[in-house]
GUMARGU-880700 format. One line per field, with one value per residue (C-alpha): residue in three letters; residue number from 1; y, z, x. Coordinates in nm, 4 decimals. Each point is the difference from the previous one (the first is absolute). Layout:
! residues N
type: (ALA_...)
seq: (NUM_...)
c2: (Y_...)
c3: (Z_...)
c1: (X_...)
! end
This chain:
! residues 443
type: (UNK_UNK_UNK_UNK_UNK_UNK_UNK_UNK_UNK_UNK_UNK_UNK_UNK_UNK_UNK_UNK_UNK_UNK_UNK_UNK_UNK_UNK_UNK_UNK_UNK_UNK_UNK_UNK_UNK_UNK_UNK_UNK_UNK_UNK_UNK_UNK_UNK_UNK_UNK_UNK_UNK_UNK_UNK_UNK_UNK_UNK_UNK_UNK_UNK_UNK_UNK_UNK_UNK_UNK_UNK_UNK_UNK_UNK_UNK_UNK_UNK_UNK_UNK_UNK_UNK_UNK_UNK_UNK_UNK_UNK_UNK_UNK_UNK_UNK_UNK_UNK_UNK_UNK_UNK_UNK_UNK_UNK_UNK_UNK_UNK_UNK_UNK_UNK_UNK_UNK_UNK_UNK_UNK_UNK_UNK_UNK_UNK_UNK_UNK_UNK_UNK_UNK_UNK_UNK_UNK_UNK_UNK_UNK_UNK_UNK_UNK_UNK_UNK_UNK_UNK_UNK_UNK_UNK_UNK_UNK_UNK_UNK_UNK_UNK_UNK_UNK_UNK_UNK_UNK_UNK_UNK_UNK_UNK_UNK_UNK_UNK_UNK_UNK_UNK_UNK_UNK_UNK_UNK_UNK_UNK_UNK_UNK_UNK_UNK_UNK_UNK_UNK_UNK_UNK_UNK_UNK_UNK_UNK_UNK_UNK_UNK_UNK_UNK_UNK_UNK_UNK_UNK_UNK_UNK_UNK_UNK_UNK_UNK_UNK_UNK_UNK_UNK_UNK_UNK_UNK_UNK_UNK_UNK_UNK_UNK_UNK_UNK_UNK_UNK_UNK_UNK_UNK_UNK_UNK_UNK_UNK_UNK_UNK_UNK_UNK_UNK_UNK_UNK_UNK_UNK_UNK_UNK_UNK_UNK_UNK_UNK_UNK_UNK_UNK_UNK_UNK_UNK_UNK_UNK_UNK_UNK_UNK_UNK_UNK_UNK_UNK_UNK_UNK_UNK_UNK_UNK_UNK_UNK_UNK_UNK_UNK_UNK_UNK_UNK_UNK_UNK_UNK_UNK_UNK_UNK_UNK_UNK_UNK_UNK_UNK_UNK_UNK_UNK_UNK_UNK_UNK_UNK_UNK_UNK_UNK_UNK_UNK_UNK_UNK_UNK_UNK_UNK_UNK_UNK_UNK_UNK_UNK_UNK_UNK_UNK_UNK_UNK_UNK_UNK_UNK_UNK_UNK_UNK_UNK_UNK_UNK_UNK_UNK_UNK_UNK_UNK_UNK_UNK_UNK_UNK_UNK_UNK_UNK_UNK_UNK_UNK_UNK_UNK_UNK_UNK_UNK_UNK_UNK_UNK_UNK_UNK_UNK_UNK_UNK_UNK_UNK_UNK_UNK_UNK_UNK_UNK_UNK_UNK_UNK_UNK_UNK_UNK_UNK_UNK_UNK_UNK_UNK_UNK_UNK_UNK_UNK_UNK_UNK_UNK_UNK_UNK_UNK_UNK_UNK_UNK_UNK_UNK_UNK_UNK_UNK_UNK_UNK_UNK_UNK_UNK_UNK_UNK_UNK_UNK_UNK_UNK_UNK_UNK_UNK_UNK_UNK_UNK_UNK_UNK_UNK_UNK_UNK_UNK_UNK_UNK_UNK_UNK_UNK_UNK_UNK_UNK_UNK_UNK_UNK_UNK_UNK_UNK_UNK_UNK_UNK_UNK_UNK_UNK_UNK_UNK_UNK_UNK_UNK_UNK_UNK_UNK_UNK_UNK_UNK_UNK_UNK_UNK_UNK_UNK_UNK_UNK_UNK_UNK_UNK_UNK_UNK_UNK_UNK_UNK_UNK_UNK_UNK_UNK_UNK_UNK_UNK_UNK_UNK_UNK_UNK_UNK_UNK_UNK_UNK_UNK_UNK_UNK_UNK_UNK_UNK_UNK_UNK_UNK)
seq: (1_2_3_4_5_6_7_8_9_10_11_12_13_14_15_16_17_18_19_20_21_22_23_24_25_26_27_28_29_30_31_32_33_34_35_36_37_38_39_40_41_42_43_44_45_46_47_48_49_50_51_52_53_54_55_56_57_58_59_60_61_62_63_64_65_66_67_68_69_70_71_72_73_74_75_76_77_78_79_80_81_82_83_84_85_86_87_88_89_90_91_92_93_94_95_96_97_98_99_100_101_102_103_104_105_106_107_108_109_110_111_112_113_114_115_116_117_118_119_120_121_122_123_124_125_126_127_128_129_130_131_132_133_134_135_136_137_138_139_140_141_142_143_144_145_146_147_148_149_150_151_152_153_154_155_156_157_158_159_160_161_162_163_164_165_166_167_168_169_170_171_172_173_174_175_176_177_178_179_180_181_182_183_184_185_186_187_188_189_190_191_192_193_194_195_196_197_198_199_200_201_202_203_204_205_206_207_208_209_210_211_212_213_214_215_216_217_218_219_220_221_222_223_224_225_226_227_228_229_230_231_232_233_234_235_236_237_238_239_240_241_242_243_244_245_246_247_248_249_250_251_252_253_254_255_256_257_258_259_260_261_262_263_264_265_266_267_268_269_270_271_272_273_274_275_276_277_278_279_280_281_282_283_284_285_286_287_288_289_290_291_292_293_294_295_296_297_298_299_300_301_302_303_304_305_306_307_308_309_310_311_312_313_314_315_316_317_318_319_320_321_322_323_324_325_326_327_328_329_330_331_332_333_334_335_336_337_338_339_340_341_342_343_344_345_346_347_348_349_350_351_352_353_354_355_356_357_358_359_360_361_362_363_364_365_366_367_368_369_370_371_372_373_374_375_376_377_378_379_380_381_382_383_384_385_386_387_388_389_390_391_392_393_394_395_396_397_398_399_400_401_402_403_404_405_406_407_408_409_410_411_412_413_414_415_416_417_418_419_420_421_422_423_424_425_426_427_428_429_430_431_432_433_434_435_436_437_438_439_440_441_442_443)
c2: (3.6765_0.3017_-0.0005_-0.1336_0.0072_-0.3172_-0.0718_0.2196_-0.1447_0.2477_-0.0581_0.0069_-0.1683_0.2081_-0.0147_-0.1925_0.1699_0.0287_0.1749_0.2403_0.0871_0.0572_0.2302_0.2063_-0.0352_-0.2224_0.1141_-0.2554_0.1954_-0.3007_-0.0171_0.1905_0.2214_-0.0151_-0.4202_0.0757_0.1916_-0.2479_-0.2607_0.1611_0.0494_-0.1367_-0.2253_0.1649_-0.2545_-0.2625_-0.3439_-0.2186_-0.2352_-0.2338_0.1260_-0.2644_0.1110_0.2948_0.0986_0.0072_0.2294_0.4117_0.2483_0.1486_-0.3793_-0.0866_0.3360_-0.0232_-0.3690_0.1861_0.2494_-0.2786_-0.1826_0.3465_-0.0999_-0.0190_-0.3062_-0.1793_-0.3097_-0.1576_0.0578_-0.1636_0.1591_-0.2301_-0.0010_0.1953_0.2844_0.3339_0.3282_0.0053_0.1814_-0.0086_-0.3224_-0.1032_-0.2867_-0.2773_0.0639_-0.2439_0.1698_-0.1401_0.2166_-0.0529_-0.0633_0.3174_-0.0036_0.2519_0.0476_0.1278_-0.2571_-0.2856_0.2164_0.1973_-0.2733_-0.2329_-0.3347_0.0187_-0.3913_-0.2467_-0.3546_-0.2788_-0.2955_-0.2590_-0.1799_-0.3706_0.0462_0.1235_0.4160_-0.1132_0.0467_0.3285_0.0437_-0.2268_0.1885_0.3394_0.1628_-0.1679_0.0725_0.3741_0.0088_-0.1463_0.2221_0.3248_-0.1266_-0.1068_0.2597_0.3554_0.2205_0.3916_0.2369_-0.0064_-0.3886_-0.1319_-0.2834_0.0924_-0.0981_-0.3215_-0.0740_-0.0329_-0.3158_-0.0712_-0.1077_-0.0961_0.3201_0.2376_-0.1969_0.0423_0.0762_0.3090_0.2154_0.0448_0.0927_0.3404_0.2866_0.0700_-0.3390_0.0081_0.2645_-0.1658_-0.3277_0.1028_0.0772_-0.2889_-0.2053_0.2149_-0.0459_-0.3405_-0.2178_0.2849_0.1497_0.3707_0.1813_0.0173_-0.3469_-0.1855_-0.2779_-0.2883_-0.2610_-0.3044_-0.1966_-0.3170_-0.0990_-0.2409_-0.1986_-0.2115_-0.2180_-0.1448_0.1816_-0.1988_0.3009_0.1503_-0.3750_0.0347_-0.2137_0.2184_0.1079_0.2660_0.0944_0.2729_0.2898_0.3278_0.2670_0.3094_0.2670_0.2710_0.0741_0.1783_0.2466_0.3123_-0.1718_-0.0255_0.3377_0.1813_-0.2157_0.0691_0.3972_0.0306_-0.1642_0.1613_0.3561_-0.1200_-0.1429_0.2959_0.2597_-0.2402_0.0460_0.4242_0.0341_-0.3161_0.1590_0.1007_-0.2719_-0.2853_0.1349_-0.2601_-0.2812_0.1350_-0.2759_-0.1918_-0.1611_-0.3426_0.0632_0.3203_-0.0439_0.1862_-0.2528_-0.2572_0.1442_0.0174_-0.3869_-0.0649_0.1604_-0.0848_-0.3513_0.0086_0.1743_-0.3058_-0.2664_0.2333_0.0378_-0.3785_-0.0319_0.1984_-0.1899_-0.3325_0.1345_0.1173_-0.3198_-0.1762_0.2135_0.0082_-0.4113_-0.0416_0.1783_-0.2491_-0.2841_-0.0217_-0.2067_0.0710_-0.2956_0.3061_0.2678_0.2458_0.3439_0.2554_0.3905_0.2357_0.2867_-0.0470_-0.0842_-0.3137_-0.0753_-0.2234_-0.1018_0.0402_-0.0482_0.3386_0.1720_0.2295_0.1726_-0.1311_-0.2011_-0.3978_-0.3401_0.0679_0.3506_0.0011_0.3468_0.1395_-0.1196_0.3321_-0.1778_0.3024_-0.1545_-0.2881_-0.3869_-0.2141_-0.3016_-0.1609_-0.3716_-0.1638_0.2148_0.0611_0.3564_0.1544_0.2916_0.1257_0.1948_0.2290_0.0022_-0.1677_-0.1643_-0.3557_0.0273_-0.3329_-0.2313_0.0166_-0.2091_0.1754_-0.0899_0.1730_0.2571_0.1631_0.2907_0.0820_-0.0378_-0.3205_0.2810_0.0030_0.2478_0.0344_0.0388_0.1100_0.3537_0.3603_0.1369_0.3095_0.2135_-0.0078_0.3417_-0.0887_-0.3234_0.2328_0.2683_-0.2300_-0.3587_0.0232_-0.2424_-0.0630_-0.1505_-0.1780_-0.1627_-0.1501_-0.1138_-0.1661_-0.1239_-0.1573_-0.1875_-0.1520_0.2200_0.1225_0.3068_0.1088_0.3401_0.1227_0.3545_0.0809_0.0661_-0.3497_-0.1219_-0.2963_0.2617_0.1841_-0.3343_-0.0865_-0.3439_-0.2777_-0.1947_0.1588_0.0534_-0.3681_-0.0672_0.2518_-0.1598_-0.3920_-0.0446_0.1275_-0.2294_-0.3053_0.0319_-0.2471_0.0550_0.3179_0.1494_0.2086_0.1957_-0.0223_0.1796_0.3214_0.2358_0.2802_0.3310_0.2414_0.3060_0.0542_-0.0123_-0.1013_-0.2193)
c3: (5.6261_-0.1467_0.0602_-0.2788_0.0002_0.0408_-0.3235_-0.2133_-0.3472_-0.2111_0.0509_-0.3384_-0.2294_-0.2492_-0.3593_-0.2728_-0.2195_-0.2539_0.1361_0.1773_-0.3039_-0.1780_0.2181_-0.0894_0.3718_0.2486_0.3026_0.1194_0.1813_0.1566_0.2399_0.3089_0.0444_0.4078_-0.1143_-0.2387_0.1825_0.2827_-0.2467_-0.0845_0.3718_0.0712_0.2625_0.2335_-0.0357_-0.2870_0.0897_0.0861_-0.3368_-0.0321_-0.2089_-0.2055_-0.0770_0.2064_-0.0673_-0.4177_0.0296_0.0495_0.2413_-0.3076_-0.0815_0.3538_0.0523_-0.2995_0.1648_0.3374_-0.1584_-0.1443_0.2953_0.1514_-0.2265_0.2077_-0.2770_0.0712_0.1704_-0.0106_-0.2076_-0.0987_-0.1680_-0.2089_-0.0572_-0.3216_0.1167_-0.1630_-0.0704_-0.2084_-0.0345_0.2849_0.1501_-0.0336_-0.2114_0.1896_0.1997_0.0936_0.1554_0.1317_0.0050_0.1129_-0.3047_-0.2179_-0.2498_-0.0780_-0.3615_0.0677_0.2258_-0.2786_-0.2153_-0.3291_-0.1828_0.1324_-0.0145_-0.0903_0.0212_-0.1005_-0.2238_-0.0117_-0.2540_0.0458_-0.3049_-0.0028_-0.1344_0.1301_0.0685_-0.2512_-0.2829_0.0327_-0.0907_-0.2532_-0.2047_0.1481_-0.3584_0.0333_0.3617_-0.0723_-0.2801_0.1353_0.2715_-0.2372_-0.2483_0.2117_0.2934_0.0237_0.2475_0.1245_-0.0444_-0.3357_-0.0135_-0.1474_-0.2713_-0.3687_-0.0996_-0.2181_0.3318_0.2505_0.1860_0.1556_0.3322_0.2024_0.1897_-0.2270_0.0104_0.3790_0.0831_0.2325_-0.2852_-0.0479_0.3576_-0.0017_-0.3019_0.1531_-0.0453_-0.3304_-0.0944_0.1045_-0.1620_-0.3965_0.2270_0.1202_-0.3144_-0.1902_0.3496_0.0703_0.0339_0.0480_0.2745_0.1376_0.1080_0.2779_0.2063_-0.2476_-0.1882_-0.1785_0.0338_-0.0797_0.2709_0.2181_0.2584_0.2497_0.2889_0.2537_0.1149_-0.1752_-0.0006_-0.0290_-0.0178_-0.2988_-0.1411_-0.0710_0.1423_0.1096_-0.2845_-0.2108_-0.2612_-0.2455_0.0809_-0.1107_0.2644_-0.0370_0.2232_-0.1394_0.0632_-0.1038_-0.2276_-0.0502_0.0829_0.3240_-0.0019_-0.0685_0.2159_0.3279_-0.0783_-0.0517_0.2786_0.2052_-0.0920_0.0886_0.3240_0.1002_-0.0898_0.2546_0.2746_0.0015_0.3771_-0.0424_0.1294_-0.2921_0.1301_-0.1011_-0.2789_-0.2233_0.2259_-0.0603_0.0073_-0.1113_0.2414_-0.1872_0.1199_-0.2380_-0.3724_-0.1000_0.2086_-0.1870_-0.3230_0.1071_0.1077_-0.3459_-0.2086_0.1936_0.0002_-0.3798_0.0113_0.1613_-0.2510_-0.2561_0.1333_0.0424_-0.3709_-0.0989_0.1514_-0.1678_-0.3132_0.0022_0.1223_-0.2754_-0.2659_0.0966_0.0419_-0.3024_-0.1687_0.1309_-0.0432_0.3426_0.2833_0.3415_0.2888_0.2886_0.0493_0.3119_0.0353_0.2382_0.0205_0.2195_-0.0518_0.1323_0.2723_0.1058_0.2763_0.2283_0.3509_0.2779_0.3802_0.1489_0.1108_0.3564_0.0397_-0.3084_0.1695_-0.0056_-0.1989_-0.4049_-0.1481_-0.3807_-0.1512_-0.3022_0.0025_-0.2230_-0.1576_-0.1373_-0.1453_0.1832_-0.0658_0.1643_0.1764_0.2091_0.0743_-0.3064_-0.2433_-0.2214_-0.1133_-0.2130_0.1903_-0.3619_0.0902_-0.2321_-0.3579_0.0875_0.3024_0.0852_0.1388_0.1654_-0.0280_0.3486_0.2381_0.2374_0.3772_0.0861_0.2238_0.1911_0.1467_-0.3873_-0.1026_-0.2446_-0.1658_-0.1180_-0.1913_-0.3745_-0.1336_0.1349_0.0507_-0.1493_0.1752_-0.1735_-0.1259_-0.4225_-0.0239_0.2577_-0.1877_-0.3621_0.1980_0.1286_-0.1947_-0.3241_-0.2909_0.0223_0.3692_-0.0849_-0.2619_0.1224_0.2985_-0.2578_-0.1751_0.2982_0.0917_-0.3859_-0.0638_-0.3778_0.0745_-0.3154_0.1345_0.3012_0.2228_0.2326_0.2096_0.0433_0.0180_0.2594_0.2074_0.0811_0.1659_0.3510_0.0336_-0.0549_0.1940_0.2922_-0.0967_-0.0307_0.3334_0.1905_-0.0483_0.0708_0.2194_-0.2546_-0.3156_-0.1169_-0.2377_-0.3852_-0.2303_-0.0948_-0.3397_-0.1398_-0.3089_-0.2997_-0.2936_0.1502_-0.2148_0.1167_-0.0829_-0.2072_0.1890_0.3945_0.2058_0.2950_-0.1667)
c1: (-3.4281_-0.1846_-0.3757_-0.2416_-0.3465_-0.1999_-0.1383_0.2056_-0.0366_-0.2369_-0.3654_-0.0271_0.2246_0.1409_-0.1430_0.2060_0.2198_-0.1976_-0.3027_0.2565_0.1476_-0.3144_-0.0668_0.3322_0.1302_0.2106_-0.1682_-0.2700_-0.3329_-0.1057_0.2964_-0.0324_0.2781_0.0349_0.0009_0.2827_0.2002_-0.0016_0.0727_0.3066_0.1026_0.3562_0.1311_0.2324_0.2666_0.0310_-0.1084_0.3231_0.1139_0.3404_0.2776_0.2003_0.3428_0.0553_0.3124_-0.0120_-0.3470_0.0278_-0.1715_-0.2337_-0.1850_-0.0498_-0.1385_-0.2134_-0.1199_-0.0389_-0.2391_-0.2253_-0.0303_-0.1278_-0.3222_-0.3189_-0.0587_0.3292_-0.0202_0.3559_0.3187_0.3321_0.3163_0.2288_0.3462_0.0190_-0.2151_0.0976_-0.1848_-0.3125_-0.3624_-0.1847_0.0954_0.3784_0.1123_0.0289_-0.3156_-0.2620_-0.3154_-0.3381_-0.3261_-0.3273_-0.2433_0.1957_0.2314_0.2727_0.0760_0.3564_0.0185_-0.0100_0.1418_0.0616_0.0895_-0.3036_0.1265_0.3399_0.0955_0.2689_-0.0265_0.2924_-0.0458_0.2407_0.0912_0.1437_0.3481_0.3660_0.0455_0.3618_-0.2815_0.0111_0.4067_-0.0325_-0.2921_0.0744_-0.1205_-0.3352_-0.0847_0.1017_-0.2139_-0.2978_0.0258_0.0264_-0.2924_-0.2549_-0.0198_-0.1072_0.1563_-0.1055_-0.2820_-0.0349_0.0383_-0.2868_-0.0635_-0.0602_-0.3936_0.1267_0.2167_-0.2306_-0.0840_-0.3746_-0.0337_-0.3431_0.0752_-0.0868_-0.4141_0.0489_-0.3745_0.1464_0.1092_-0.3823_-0.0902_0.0862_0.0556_0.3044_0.1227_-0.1323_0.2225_0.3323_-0.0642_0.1235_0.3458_0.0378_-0.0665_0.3173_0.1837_-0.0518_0.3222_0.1906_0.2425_0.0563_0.2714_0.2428_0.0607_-0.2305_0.1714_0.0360_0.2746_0.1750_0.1687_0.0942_-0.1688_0.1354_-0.1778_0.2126_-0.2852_-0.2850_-0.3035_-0.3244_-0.2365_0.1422_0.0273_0.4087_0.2672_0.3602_0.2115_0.0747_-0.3078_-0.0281_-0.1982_-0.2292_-0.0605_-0.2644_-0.0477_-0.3109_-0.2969_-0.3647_0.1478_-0.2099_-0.2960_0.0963_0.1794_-0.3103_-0.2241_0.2457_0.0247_-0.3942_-0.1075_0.2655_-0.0515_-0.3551_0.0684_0.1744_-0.2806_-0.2298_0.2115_0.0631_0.0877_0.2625_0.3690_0.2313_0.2330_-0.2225_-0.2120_0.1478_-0.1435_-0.3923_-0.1984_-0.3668_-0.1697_-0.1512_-0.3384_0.0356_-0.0911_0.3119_0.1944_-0.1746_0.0655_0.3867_0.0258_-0.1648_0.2406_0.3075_-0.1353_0.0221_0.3126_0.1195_-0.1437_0.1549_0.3386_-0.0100_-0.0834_0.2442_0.2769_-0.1626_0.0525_0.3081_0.1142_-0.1927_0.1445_0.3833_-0.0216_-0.1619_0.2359_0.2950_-0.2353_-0.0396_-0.2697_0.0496_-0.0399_-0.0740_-0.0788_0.0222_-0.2094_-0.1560_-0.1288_0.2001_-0.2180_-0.3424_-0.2673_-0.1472_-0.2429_0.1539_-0.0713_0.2383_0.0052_-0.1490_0.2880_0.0083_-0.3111_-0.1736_-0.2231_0.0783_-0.0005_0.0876_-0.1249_-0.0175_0.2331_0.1042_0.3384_0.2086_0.3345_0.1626_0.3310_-0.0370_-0.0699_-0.2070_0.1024_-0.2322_0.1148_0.0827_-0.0983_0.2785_0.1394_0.2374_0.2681_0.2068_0.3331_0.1377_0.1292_0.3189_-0.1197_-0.1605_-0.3203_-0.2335_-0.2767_-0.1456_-0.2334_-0.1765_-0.0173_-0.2985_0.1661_-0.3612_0.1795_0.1093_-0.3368_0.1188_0.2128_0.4028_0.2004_-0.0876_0.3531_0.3680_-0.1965_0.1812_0.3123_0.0069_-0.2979_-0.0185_0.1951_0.2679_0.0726_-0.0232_0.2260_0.2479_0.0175_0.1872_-0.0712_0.3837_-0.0689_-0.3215_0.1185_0.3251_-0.2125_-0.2336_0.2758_0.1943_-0.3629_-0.0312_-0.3232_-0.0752_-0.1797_-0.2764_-0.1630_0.0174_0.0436_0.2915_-0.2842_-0.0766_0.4047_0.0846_0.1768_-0.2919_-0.1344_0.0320_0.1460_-0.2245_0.1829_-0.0613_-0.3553_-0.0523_0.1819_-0.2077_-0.3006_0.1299_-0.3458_-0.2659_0.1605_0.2038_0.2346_-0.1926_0.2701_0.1890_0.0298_0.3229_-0.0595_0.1636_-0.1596_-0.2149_-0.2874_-0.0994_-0.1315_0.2365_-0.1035_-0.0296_-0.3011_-0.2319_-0.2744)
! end
């Protein structure tokens, strides 16, 4: 392990934002710059972390995983079964720092989360009033970066009087966004979608007995709210931390005894109630517009940080140490809370019950998890291929990029089976009318 000086956290917390950017400059005076530097220091070897899935995850994600456990804030680290590339830390990642939080480690898309509502009638309704289902579908979402809902559209929500808007100017400034984007969804893997969901035991904590119900599944996030939150704090993380290696300068972090690192947990906190909003209110919208009431509902962030306590691991001193748990594409499931893992366009995907796995830090995969990067799926996946697939699976398609075909999915199957010991299987959902975005994308 690479040597670190005792008491290596800055002297001096850093000023906020805001004072820093008065002052025209990222660099923060107050922090000793022999401090910094050996803040920045290394480990020689990345701290040991289980791998879930071995065999469907590639040499690039587990070295980008490898890299962040070289942190001299990481703690403890997990890597589920759909881990692929990302920024900074891979998807797929779970990571657990000492009192800091990494931006890119939550995420650009801060938040990025899934709903279910469950409604009290057969998945056969959907044949029978195909038109309808479409239509609602097509009328009452917005999809991509310039969806946004026209003034005489747009629904209030308690959100938008959310007391943290007024904390900072900078959240001041994003909050008009978020009113125009509210109940909307972006591009890439975000989506809307009718389907079946089917349970094959009773299950008293979501209040529904087995069968086959009816179904609306959402997968979105923050939307440029939490796009520009993630890339300003980031760029500012990074300009704190100028002797961090080139190899992790995506993983700059805040300490949370810092006011910037304050000022970060704020807004991504928000970000979260946001994202969580939005997803309410799409769901309100598209049922009311079938004439709709749902008997459950199912829903959880796979883009963000929580404090959490775990058992000190190795050389972390012993008993329970409270982290900042990183789930960077990745759901939680600590025992019995329930999750949702989606699987691709054409693909089932699960209600889950976690088993409170400690060794994958309450974590499981977040979806079925990419098998090809976006321009190998646009360079080699024709629309002839995806849609014969989607055809053969009973999946209307409305929207969507080759990018984000079922083909360019790892099995979710396997996914699911990989991970047997950190879930239980609720009920499973299989799509059958899908929106998404018209044009490709990441967020």
């Amino acid at each position: 392990m690479g040597k670190k000086k005792k008491g290596y956290l800055p002297k001096h917390p850093p000023k906020s934002t805001h004072e820093r950017e008065k002052k025209g400059t990222n660099a923060d005076p107050d922090v000793d710059h022999d401090v910094a530097m050996a803040y920045s220091l290394l480990r020689d070897e990345p701290l040991k972390y289980p791998v879930w899935g071995e065999q469907f995850i590639d040499a690039e994600a587990r070295a980008q995983m490898d890299s962040a456990m070289r942190l001299p804030v990481s703690v403890a680290g997990a890597l589920m079964p759909d881990a692929h590339v990302g920024y900074g830390l891979p998807i797929g990642g779970v990571l657990a720092t000492d009192n800091t939080v990494i931006p890119y480690a939550v995420g650009v898309d801060i938040a990025c989360r899934m709903r279910i509502s469950i409604f009290p009638m057969s998945p056969h309704t959907i044949g029978q009033r195909i038109e309808q289902f479409r239509k609602a579908l097509m009328e009452n979402t917005r999809f991509g970066r310039g969806g946004v809902w026209g003034k005489n559209e747009r629904m209030d929500h308690a959100v938008l009087d959310d007391p943290a808007w007024n904390e900072t100017k900078y959240l001041g400034s994003l909050k008009d966004r978020a009113y125009e984007q509210l109940g909307t969804s972006g591009t890439g893997n975000h989506f809307v979608e009718w389907g079946a969901f089917e349970m094959d035991n009773d299950a008293p904590d979501l209040g529904l007995k087995a069968g086959q119900y009816l179904a609306l599944l959402s997968h979105s996030g923050s939307r440029g709210v939490g796009y520009i939150i993630a890339n300003h704090f980031s760029k500012l993380a990074m300009s704190m931390h100028p002797e961090l290696d080139k190899s992790v300068r995506h993983l700059a972090w805040f300490s949370l005894d810092w006011d910037a690192g304050r000022e970060y947990w704020l807004s991504m906190e928000l970000a979260g109630r946001f994202a969580a909003a939005n997803h309410e209110v799409i769901h309100q919208r598209v049922a009311k517009a079938m004439g709709l009431k749902p008997v459950a509902s199912v829903e959880n962030h796979h883009n963000f940080a929580w404090k959490e306590k775990i058992p000190a691991p190795a050389g972390f001193g012993t008993g329970e140490r409270e982290v900042i748990v990183h789930r960077k594409g990745a759901t939680p499931a600590g025992r019995g809370v329930l999750g949702i893992i989606p699987g691709s366009m054409g693909d089932a995907g699960y209600v889950v019950r976690g088993l409170g796995r400690v060794d994958a830090i309450n974590s499981a995969s977040h979806g079925a998890g990419r098998a090809m990067s976006r321009r190998q799926a646009l360079n080699s996946i024709t629309k002839t291929e995806r849609d014969r697939y989607l055809k053969e699976h009973g999946v209307i398609l409305l929207g969507g990029g080759l990018d984000e075909a079922p083909q360019a999915y790892k099995s979710v199957t396997d996914v699911i089976s990989a991970q047997r010991d950190l879930v239980e299987i609720v009920g499973k959902f299989t799509p059958r009318i899908v929106r998404m975005a018209d044009e490709p994308g990441d967020i």
